[in-house]
C-alpha positions as CSV (number, residue, x, y, z in Angstrom):
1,X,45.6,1.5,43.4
2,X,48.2,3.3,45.5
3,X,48.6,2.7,48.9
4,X,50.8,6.5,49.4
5,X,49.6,8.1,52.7
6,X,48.8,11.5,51.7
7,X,50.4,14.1,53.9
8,X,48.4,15.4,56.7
9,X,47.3,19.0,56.5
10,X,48.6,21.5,59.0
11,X,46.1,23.8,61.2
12,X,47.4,26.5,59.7
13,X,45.6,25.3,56.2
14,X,42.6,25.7,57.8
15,X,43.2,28.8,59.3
16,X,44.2,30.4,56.0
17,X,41.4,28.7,54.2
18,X,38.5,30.2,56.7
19,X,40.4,33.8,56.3
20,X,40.1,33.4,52.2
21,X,36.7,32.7,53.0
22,X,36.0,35.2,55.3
23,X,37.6,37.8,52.9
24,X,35.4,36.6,49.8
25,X,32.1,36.9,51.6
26,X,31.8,40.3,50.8
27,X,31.6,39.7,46.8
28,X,29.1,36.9,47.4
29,X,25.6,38.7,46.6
30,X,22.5,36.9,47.8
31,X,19.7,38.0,44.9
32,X,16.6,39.2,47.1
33,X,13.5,36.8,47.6
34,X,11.1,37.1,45.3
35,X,7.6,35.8,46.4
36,X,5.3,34.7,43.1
37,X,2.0,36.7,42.8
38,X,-1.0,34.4,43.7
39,X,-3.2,33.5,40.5
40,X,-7.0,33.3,41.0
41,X,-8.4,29.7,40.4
42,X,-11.2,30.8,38.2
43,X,-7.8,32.0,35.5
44,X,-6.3,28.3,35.8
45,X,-7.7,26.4,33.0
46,X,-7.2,23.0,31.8
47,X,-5.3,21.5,34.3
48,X,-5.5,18.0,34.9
49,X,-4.9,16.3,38.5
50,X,-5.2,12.5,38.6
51,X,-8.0,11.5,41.8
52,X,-5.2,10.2,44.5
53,X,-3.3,13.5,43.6
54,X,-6.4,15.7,44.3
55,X,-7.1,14.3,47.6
56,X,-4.0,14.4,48.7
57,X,-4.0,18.3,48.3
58,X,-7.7,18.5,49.3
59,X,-5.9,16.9,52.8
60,X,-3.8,19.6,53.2
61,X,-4.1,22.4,55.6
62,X,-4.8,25.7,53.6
63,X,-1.9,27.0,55.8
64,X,0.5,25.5,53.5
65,X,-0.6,27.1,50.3
């Protein structure tokens, strides 16, 4: 294990750093928000949902689905 002080880092790193990032923003392409299509219940078949897990969704507020 060393015990070397690293040398502190100027302002000026930071500074350039936050420019580079600023400048690189740009080419940084956020994909769009896709939202899933709701599926009917009567077309999900064979699913299996232990009791606790049901009533904890049966709990829920419909506002969350």
């Amino acid at each position: 294990m060393s015990n070397t002080i690293a040398p502190r880092e100027s302002e000026t790193g930071l500074a350039e750093l936050r420019g580079d990032c600023a400048r690189m923003a740009p080419h940084w392409v956020v994909p769009a928000r896709v939202t899933p299509a709701r599926v009917a219940p009567a077309l999900i078949n064979g699913v299996t949902v232990p009791p606790a897990s049901a009533r904890l969704v049966d709990a829920m507020e419909d506002r969350l689905w």
